[in-house]
Every structure is written in structure tokens, then in C-alpha cells.
Backbone of each chain as nested JSON, in Angstrom:
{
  "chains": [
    {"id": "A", "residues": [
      {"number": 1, "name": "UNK", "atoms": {"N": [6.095, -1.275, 9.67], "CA": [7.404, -1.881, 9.381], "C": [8.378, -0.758, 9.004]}},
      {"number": 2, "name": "UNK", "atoms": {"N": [9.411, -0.536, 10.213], "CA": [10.245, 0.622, 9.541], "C": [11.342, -0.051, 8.202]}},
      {"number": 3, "name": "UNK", "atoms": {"N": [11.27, 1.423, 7.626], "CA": [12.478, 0.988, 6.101], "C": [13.915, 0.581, 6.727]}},
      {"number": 4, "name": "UNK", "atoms": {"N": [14.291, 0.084, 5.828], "CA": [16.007, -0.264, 5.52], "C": [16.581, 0.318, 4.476]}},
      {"number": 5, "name": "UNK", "atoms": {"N": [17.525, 0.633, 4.122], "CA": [18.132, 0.636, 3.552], "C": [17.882, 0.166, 1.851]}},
      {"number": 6, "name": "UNK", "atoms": {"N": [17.642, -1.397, 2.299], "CA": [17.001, -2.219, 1.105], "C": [15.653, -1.402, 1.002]}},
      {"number": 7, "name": "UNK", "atoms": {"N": [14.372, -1.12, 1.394], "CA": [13.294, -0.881, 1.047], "C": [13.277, 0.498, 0.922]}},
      {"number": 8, "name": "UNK", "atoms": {"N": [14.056, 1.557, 1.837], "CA": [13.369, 2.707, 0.883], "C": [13.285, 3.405, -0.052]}},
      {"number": 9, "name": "UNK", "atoms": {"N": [13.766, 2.515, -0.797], "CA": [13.272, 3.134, -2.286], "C": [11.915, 2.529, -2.761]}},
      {"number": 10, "name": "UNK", "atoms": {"N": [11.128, 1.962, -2.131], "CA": [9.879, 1.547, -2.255], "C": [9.194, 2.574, -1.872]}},
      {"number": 11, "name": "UNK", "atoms": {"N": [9.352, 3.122, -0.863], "CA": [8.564, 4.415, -0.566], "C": [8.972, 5.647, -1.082]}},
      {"number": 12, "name": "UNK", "atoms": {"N": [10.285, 5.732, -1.627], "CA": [10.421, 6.666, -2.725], "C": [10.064, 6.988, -4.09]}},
      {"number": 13, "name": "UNK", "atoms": {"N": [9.564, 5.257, -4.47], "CA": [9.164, 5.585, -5.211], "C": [7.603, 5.813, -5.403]}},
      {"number": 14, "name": "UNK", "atoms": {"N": [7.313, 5.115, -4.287], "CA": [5.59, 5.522, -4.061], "C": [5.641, 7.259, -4.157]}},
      {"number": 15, "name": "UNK", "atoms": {"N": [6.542, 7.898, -3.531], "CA": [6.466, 9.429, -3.047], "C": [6.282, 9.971, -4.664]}},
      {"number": 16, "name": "UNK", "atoms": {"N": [6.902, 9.158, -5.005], "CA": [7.46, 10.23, -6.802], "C": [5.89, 10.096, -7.779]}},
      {"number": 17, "name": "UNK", "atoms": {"N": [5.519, 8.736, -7.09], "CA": [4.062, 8.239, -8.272], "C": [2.935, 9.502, -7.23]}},
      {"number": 18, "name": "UNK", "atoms": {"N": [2.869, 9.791, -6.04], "CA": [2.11, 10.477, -5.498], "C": [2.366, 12.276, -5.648]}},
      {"number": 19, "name": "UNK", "atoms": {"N": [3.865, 12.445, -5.774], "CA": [4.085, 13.95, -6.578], "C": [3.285, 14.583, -8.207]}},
      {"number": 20, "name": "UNK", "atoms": {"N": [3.618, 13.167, -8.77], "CA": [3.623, 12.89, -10.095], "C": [1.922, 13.295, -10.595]}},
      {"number": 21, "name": "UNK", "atoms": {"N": [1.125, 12.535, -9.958], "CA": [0.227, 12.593, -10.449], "C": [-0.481, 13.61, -9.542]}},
      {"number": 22, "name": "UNK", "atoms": {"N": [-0.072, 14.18, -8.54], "CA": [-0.477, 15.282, -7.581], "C": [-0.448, 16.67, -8.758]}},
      {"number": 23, "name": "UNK", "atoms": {"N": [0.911, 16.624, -9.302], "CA": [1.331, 17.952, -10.181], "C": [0.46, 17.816, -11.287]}},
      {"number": 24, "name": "UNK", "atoms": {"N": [0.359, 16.623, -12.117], "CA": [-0.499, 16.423, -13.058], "C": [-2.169, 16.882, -13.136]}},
      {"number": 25, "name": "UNK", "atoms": {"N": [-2.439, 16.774, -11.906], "CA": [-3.838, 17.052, -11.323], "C": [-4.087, 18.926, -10.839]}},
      {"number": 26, "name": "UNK", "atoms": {"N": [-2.6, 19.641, -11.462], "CA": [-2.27, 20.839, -10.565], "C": [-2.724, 21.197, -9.265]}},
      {"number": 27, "name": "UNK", "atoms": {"N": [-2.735, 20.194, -8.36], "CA": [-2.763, 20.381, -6.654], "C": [-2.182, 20.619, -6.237]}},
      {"number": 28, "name": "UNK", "atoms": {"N": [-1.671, 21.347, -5.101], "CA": [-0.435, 21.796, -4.245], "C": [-0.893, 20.886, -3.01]}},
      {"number": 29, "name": "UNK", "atoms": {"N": [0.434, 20.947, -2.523], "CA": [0.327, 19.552, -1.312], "C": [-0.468, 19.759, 0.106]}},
      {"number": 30, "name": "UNK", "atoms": {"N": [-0.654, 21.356, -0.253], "CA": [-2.023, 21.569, 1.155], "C": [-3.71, 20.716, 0.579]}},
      {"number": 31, "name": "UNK", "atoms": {"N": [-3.504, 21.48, -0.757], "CA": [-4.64, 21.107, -1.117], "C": [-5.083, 19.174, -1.024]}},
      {"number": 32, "name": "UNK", "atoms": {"N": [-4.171, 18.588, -1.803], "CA": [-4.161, 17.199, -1.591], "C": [-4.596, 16.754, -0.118]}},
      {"number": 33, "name": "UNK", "atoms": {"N": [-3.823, 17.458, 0.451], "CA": [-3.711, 16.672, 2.476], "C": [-5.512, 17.375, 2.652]}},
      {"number": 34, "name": "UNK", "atoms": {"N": [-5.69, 18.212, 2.328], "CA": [-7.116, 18.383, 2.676], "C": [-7.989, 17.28, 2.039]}},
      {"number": 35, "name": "UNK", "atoms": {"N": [-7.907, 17.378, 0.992], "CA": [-9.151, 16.426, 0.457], "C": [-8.653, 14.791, 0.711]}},
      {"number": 36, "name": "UNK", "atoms": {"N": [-7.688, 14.79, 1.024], "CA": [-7.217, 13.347, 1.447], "C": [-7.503, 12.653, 2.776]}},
      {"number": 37, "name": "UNK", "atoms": {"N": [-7.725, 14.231, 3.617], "CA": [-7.978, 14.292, 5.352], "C": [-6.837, 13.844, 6.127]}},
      {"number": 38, "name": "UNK", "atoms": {"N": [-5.799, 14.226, 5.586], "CA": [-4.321, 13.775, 6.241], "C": [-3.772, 15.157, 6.504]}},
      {"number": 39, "name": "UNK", "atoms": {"N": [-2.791, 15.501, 7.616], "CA": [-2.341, 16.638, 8.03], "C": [-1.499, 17.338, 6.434]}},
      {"number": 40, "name": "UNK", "atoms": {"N": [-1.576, 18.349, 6.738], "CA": [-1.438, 19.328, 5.521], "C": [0.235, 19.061, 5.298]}},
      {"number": 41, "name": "UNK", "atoms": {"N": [1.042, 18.668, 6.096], "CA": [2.704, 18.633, 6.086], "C": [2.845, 17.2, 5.736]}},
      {"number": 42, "name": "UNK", "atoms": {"N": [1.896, 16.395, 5.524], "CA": [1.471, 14.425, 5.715], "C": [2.224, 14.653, 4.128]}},
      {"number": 43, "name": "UNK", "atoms": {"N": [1.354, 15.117, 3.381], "CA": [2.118, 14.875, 2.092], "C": [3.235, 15.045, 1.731]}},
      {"number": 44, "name": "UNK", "atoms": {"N": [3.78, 16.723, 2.028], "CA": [5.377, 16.434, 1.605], "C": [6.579, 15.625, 2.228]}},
      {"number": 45, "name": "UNK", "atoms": {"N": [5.711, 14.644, 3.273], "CA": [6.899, 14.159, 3.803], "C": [6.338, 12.366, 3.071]}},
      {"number": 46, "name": "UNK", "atoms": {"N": [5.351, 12.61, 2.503], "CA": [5.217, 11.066, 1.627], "C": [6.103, 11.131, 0.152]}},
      {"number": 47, "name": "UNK", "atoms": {"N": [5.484, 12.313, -0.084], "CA": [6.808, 12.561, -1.435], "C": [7.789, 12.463, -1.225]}},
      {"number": 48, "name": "UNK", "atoms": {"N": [7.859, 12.581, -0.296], "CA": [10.142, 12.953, 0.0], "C": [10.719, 11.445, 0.242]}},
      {"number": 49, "name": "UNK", "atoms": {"N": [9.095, 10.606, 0.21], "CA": [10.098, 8.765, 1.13], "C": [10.351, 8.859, 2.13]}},
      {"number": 50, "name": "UNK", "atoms": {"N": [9.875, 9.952, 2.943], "CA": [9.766, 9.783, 4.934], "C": [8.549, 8.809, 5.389]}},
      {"number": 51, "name": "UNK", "atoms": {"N": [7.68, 8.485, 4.626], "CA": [6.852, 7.568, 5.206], "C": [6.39, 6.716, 4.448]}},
      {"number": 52, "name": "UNK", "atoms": {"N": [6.16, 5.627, 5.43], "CA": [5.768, 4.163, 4.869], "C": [4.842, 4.239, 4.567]}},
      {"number": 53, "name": "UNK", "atoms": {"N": [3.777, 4.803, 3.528], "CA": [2.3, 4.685, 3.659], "C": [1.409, 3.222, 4.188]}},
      {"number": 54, "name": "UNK", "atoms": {"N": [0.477, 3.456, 4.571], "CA": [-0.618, 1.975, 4.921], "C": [-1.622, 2.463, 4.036]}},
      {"number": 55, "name": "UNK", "atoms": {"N": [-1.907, 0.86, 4.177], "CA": [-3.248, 0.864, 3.124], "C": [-4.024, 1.671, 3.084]}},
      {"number": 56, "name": "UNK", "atoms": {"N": [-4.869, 2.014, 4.094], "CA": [-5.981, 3.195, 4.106], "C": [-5.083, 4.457, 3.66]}},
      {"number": 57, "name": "UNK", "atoms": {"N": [-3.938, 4.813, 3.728], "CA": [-3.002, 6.101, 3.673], "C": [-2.94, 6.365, 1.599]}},
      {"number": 58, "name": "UNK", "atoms": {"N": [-2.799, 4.618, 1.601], "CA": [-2.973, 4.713, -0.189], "C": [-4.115, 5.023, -0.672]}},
      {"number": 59, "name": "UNK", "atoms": {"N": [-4.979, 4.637, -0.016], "CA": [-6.777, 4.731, -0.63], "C": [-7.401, 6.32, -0.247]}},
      {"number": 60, "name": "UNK", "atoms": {"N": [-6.704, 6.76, 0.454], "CA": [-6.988, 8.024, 0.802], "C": [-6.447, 9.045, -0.171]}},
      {"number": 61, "name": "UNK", "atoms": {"N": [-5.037, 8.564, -0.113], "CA": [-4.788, 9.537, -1.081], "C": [-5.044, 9.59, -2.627]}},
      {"number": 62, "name": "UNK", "atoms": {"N": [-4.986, 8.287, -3.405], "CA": [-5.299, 8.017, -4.661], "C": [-7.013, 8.699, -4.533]}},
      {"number": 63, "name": "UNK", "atoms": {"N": [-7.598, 8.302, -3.855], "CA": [-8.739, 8.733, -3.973], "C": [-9.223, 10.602, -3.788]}},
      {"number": 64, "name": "UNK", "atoms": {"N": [-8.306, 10.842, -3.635], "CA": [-8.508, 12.361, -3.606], "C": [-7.92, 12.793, -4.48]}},
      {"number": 65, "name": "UNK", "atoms": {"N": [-6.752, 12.047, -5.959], "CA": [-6.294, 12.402, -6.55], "C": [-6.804, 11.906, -7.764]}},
      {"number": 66, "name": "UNK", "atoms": {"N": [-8.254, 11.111, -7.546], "CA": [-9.135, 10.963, -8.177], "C": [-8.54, 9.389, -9.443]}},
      {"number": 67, "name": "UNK", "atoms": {"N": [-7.645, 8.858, -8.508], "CA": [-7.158, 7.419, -9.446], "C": [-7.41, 6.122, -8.61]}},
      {"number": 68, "name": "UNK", "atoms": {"N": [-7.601, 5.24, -9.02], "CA": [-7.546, 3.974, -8.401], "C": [-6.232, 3.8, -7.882]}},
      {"number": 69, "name": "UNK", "atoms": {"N": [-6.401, 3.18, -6.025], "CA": [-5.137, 2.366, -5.738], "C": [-3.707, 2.127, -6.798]}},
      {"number": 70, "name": "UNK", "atoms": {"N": [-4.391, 1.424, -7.328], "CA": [-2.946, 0.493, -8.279], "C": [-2.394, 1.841, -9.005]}},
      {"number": 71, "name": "UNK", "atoms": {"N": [-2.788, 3.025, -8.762], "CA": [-2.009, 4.055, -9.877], "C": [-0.867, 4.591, -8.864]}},
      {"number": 72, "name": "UNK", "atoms": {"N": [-1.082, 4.374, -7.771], "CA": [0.232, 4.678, -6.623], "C": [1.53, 3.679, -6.781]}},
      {"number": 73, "name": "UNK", "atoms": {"N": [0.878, 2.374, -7.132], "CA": [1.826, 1.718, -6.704], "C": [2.279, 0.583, -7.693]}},
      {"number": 74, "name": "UNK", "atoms": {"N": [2.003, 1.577, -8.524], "CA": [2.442, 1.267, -10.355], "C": [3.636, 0.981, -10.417]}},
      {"number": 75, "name": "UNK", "atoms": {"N": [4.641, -0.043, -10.364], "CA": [6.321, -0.22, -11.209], "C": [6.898, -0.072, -9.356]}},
      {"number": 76, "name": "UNK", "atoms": {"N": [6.353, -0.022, -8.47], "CA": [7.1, 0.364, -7.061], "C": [8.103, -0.242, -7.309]}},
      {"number": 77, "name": "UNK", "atoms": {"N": [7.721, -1.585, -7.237], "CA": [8.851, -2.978, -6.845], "C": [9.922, -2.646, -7.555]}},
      {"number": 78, "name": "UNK", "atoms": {"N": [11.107, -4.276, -7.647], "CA": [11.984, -3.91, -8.446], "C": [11.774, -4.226, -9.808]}},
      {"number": 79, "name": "UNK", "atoms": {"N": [12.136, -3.947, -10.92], "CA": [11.673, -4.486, -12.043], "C": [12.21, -5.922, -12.301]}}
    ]},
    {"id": "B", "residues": [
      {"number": 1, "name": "UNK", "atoms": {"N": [-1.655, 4.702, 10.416], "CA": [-2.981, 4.897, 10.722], "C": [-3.694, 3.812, 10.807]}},
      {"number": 2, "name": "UNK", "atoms": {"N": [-4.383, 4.263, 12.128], "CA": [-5.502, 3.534, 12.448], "C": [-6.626, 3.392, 11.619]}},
      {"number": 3, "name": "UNK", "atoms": {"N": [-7.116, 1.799, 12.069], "CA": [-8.018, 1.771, 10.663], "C": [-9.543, 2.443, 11.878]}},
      {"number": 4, "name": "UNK", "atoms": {"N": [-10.498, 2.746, 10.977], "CA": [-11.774, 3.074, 11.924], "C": [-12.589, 2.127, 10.618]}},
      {"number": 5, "name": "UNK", "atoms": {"N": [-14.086, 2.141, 11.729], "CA": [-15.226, 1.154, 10.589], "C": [-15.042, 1.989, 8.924]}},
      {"number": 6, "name": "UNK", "atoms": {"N": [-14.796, 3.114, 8.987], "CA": [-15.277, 3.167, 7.393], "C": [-14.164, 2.947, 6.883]}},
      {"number": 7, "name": "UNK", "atoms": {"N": [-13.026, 2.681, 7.153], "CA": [-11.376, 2.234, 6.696], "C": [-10.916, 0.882, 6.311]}},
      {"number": 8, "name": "UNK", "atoms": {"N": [-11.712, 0.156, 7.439], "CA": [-11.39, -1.061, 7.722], "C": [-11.615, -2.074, 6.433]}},
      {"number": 9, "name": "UNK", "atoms": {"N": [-12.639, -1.586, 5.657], "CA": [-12.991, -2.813, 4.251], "C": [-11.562, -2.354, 3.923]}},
      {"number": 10, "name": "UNK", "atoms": {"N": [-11.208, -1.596, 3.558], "CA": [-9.854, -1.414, 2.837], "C": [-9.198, -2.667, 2.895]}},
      {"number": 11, "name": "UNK", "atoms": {"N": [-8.546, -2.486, 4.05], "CA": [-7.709, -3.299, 4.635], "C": [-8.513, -5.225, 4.894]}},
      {"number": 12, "name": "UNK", "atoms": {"N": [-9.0, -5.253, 4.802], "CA": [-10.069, -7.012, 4.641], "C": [-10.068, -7.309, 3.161]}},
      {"number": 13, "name": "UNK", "atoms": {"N": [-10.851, -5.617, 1.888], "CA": [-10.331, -5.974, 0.54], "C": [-9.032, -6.472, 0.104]}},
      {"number": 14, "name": "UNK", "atoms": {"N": [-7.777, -5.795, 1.225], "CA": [-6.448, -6.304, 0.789], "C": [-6.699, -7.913, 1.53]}},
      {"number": 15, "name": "UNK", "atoms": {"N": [-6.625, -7.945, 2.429], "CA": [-6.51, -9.264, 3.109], "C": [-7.016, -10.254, 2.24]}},
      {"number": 16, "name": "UNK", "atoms": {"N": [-7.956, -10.044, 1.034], "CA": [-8.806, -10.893, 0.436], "C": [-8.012, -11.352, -0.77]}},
      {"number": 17, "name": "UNK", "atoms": {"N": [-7.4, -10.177, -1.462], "CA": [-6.593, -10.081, -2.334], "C": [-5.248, -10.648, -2.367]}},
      {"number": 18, "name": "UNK", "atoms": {"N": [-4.59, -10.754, -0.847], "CA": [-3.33, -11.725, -0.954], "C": [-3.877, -12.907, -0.747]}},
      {"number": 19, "name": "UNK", "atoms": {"N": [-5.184, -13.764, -0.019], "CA": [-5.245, -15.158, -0.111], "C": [-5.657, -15.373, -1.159]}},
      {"number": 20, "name": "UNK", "atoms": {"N": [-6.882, -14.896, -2.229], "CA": [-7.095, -15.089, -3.192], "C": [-5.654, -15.286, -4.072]}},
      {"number": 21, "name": "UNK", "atoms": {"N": [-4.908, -14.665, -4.149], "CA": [-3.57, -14.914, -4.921], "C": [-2.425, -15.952, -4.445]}},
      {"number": 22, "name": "UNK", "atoms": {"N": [-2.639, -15.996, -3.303], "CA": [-1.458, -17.117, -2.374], "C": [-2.465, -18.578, -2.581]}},
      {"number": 23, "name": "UNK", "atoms": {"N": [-3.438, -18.685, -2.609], "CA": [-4.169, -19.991, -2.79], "C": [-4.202, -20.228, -4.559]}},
      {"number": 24, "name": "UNK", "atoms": {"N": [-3.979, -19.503, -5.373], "CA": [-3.903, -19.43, -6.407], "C": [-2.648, -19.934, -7.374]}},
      {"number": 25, "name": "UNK", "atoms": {"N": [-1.588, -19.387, -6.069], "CA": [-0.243, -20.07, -6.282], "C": [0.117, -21.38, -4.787]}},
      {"number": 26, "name": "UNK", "atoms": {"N": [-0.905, -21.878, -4.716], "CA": [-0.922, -22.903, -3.945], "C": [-0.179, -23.136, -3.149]}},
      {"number": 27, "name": "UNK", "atoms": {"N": [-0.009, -21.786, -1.952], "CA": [1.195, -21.556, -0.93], "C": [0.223, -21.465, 0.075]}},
      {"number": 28, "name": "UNK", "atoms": {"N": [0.739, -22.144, 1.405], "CA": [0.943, -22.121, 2.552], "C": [0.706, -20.642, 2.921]}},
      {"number": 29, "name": "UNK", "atoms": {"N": [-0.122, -20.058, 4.048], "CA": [0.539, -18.709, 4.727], "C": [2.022, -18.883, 5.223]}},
      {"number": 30, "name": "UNK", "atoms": {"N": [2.34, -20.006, 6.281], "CA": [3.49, -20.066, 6.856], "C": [4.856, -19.885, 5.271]}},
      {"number": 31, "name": "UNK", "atoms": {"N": [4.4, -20.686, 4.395], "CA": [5.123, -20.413, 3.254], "C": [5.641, -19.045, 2.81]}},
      {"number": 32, "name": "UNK", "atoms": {"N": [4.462, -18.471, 2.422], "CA": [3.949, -17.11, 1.795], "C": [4.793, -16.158, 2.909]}},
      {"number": 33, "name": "UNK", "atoms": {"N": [4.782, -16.698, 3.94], "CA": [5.753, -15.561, 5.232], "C": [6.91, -16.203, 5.126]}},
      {"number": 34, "name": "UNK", "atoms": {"N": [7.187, -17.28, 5.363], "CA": [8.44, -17.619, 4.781], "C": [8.998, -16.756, 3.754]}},
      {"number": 35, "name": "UNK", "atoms": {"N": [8.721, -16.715, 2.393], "CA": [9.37, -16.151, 1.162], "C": [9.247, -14.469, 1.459]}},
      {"number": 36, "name": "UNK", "atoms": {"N": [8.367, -14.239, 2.247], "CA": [8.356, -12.549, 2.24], "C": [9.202, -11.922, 3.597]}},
      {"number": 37, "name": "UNK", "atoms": {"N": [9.441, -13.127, 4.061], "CA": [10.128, -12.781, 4.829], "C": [9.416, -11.648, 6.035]}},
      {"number": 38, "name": "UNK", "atoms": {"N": [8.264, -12.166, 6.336], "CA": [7.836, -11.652, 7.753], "C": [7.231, -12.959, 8.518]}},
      {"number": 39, "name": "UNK", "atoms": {"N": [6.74, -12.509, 10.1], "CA": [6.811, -13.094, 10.823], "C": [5.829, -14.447, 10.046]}},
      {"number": 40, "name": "UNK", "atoms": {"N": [5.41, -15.537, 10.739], "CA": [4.612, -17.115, 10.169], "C": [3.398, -16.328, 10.545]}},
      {"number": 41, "name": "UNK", "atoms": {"N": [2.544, -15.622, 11.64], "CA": [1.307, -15.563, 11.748], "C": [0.766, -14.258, 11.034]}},
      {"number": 42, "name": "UNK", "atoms": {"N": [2.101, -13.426, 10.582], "CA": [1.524, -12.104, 9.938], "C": [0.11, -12.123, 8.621]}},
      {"number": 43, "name": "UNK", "atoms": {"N": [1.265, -13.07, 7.99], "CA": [-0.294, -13.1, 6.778], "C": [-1.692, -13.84, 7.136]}},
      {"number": 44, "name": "UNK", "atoms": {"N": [-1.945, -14.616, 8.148], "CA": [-3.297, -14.585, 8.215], "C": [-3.546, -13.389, 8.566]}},
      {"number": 45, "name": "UNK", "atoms": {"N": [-2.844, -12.634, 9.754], "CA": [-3.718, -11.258, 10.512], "C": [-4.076, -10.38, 8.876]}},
      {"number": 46, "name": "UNK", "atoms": {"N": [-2.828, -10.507, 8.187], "CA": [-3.114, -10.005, 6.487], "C": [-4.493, -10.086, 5.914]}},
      {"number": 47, "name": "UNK", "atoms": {"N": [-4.849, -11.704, 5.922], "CA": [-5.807, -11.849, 5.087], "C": [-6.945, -11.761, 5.888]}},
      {"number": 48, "name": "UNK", "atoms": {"N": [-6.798, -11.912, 7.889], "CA": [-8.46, -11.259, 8.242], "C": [-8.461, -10.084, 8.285]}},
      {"number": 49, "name": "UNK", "atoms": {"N": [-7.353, -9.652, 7.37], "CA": [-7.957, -7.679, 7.529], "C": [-7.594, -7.365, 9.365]}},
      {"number": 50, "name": "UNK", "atoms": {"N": [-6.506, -8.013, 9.505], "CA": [-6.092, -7.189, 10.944], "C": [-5.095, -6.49, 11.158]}},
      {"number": 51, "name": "UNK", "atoms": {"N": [-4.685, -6.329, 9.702], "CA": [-2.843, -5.417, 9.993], "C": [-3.344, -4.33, 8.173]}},
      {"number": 52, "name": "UNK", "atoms": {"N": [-2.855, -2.966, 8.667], "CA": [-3.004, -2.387, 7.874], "C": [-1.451, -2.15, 7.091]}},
      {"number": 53, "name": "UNK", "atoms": {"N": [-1.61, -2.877, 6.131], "CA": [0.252, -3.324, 5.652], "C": [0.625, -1.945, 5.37]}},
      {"number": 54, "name": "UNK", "atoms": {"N": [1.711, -1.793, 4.968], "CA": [2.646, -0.557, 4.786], "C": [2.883, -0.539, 3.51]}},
      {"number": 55, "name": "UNK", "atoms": {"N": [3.437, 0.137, 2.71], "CA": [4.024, -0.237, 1.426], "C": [5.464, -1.041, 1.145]}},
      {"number": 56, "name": "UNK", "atoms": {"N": [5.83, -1.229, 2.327], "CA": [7.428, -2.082, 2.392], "C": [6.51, -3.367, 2.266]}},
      {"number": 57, "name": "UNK", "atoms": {"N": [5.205, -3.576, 3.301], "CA": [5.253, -4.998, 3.024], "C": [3.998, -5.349, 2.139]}},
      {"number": 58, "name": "UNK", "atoms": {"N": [3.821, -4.121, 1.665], "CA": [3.129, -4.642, 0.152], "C": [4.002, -5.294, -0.893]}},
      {"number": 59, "name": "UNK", "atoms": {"N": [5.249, -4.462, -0.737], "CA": [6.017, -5.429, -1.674], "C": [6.506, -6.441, -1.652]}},
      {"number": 60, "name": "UNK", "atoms": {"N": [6.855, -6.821, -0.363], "CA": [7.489, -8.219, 0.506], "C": [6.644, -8.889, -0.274]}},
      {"number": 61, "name": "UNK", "atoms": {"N": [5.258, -9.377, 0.125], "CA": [4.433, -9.923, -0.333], "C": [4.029, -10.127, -1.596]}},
      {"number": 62, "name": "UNK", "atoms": {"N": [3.877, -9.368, -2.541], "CA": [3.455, -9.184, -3.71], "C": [4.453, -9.711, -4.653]}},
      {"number": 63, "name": "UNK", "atoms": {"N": [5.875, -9.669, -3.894], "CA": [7.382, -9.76, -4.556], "C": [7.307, -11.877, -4.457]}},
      {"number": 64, "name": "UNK", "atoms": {"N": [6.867, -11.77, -2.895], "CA": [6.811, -13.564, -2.731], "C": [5.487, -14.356, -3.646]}},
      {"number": 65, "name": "UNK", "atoms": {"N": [5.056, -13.514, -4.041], "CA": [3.742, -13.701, -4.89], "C": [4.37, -14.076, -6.1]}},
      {"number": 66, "name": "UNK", "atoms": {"N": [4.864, -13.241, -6.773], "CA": [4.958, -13.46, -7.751], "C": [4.59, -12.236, -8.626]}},
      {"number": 67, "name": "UNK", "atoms": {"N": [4.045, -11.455, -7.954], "CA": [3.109, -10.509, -8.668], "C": [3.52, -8.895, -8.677]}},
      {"number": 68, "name": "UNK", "atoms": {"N": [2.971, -8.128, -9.177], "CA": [3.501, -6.912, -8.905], "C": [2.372, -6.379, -7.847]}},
      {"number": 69, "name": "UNK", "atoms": {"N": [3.0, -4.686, -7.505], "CA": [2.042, -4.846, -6.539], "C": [0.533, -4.489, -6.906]}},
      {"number": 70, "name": "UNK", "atoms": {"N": [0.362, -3.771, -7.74], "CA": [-0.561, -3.362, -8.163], "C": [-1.712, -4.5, -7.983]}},
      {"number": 71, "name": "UNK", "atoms": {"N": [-1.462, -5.348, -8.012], "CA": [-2.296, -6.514, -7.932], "C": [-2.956, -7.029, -6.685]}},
      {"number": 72, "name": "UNK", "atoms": {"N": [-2.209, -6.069, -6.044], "CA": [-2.38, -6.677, -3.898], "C": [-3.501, -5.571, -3.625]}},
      {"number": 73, "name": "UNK", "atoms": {"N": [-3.632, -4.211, -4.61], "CA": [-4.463, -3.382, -3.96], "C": [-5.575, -2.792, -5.417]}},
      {"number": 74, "name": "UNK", "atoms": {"N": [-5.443, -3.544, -6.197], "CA": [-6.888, -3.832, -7.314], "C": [-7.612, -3.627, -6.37]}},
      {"number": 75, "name": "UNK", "atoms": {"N": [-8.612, -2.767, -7.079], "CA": [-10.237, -2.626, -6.765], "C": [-10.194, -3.009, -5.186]}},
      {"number": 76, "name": "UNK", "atoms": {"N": [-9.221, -2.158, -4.118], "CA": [-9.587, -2.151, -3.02], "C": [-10.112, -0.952, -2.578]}},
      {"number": 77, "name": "UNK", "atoms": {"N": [-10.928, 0.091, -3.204], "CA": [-11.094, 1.111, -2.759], "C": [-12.816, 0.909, -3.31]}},
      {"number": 78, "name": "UNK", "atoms": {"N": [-13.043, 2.073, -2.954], "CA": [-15.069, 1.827, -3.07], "C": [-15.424, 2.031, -4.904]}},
      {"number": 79, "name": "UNK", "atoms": {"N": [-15.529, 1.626, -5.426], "CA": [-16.033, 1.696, -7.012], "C": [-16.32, 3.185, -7.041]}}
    ]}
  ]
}
């Protein structure tokens, strides 16, 4: 489903919860895309809100950043 | 991304997780797509685990739920 206008800040803010706890974990975004098995450039363009992640894209990455799902997509919505 | 066999529970755990919650709030799929505003047959393909949702329409959904999203992707990853 491509973004609008209205939604991408849903994936911006997914990008910021996936920076967030990336830096917290001190990973650099090669390192992440490796252990995540996503192309090494995959991440900084999820941080930035260039991509819509999919499900497996969330479980991949939370899981290499060593958190459950729901820690990606903590507060996304609107409040 | 494509889902492959070791991906695919992902995406069936989610599928499980929006009917478990849409039967919970005693909605219709056609309903449940109604309020989220995607197509009438999307959320079954949702709940047999045949569409690997995005994070736009994690929130669609989760938003017509009632729920946040965190709740659409609980304990969808391997323990």
C-alpha cells in the first residue's frame, strides 16, 4: 500500500522507533541490515520513512535488534 | 517482501491476531474493511495469512479496531 500524505508519518515514525533503538543497541545501519538479512542501504531508507515496512520486514528487524515486534510499533498511530 | 515457508507464520500469526480481535469486537470482515477503509475481501486474505500488511495498513486496521497497533503484532514472532 503506497503512503499518502495522511500516512507517512506512520512510517516515520516506525523509522524513528527503528533508529532509536538501533542507536541504543550501538549498531550502525550496516550492521543491523546484516543480522536482519535485508540489503545493507534497506535500513537507512526505513529510518528516513522511505519504506512501508511488511510484516516479516518488522519481525526481521526487531528481531535482530533483539526486541519483540510491538517495540517497533509502539505509539505509531495517532494518539 | 515476499513471504517464504519460514516467514509465512508471521504473517497467519498476524492474520490470527486481527480476527481474534475483530470477532472480539463483534465486526463483520466486510465491516472491519469498511472502517479501515480497504478493499471488502482484503481482511479475510488478512486473517488467512495471505497478504503481508505494511505498516500503513497495520494502522488502518488496528485504528478500525479500536486498538493500538502494538496489539496486531503481539507475540507474532518465534518466542
Amino acid at each position: 500500500m503506497k503512503t499518502t500524505p495522511e500516512t507517512v508519518k506512520y512510517v516515520r515514525r516506525f523509522g524513528q522507533r527503528v533508529r532509536l533503538i538501533r542507536q541504543q543497541n550501538e549498531l550502525s545501519q550496516e550492521e543491523l541490515a546484516d543480522r536482519a538479512g535485508v540489503h545493507r542501504t534497506y535500513i537507512g531508507m526505513v529510518e528516513r520513512g522511505e519504506k512501508n515496512a511488511t510484516i516479516v520486514t518488522i519481525v526481521k528487524i526487531s528481531g535482530a535488534l533483539g526486541v519483540p515486534a510491538t517495540e517497533l510499533v509502539r505509539e505509531i498511530e495517532d494518539a
